[in-house]
N, C-alpha and C positions, 0 to 999 in steps of 0.2 A: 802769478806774474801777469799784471795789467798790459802794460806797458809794450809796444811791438815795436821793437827797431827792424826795419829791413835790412838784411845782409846788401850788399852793392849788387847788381845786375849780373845774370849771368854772360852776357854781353862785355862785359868789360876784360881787359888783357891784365897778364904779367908778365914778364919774360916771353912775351911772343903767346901764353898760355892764355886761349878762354876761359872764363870761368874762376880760375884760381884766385883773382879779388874775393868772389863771393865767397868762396870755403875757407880762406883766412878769416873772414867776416865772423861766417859761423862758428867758429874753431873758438876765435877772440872773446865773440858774444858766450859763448858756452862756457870758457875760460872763467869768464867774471858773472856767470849766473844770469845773464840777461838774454840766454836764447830763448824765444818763447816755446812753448811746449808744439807750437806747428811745424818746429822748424827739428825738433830731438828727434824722434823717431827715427828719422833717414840721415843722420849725420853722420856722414863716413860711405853713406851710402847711395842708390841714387846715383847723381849727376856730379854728385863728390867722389864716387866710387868709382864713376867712368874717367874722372881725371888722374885719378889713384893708378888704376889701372894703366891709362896709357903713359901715366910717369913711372910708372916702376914702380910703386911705395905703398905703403901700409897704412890705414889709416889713423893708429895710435904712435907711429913714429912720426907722422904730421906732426899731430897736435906737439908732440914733445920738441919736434923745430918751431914751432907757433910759437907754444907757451916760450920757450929761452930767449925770444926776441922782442926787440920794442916795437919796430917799423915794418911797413910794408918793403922798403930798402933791404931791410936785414935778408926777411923773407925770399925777395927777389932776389938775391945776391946768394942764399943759399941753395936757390932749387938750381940759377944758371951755376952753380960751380958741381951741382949733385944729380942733375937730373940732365945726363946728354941725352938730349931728345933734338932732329931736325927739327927744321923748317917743315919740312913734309910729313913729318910725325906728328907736330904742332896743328897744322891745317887739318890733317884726316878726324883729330881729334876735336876739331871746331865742327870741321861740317857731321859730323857724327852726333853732337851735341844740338848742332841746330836744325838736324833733321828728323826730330824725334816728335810725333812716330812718323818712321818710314812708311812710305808709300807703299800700299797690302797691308799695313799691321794691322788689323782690323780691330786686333784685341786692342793696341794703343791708342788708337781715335777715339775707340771706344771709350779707356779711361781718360782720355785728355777730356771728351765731353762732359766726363761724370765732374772733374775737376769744376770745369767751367761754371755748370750747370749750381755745383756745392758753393762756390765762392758770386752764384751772381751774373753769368759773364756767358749764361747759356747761349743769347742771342747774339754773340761776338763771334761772328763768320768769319772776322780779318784774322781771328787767335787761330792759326793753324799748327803751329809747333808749342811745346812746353815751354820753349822758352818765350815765346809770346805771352804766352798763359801767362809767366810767374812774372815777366816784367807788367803784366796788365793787372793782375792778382794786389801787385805791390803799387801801383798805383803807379806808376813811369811810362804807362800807354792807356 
């Protein structure tokens, strides 16, 4: 597989959720064969597995609400009817997401530089979190 579509930003919302555009993205992309092989490895896992996690959910009962819908409406209309989750649940789970790595992780700076360093972007001081990274990675910074 040539061809590299980018999942949507981790930055981006649904139902109040960070993130969750991008893992429908991958869920979809994967659905119809066109997740690239950078993107398999950690599907379900990762920073999909942190929103799994803070939703309550598994990540093969995802995919099976992914795969029985057409839209991202349907999507959003099923996590807001199955996932009560606050406002304050929602937020902890953003800043959790965009603050990786914490401050001390030593070992996670570590690997965000390795990342950087693999993709090109060693000299990019501004990339301080992953999510920096993956939207700079993808080419949207």
């Amino acid at each position: 597989m040539s061809e590299l579509i980018y999942p949507r930003s981790p930055r981006e919302t649904m139902d109040g959720w960070l993130y969750l555009p991008r893992y429908v993205d991958k869920i979809r992309l994967h659905l119809a064969g066109k997740l690239h092989a950078d993107y398999q490895e950690n599907l379900g896992k990762g920073f999909d597995g942190l929103w799994l996690t803070h939703a309550g959910l598994k990540h093969e009962a995802f995919v099976e609400i992914v795969k029985h819908t057409i839209t991202d409406g349907q999507v959003c209309d099923w996590v807001r009817q199955n996932v009560k989750k606050t406002a304050a649940e929602k937020a902890a789970h953003a800043r959790e997401l965009l603050n990786r790595p914490q401050s001390g992780d030593a070992a996670g700076a570590a690997r965000l530089q390795m990342r950087k360093e693999q993709s090109g972007l060693g000299s990019r001081d501004d990339l301080k979190t992953f999510v920096d990274y993956l939207d700079a990675d993808e080419k949207r910074l």
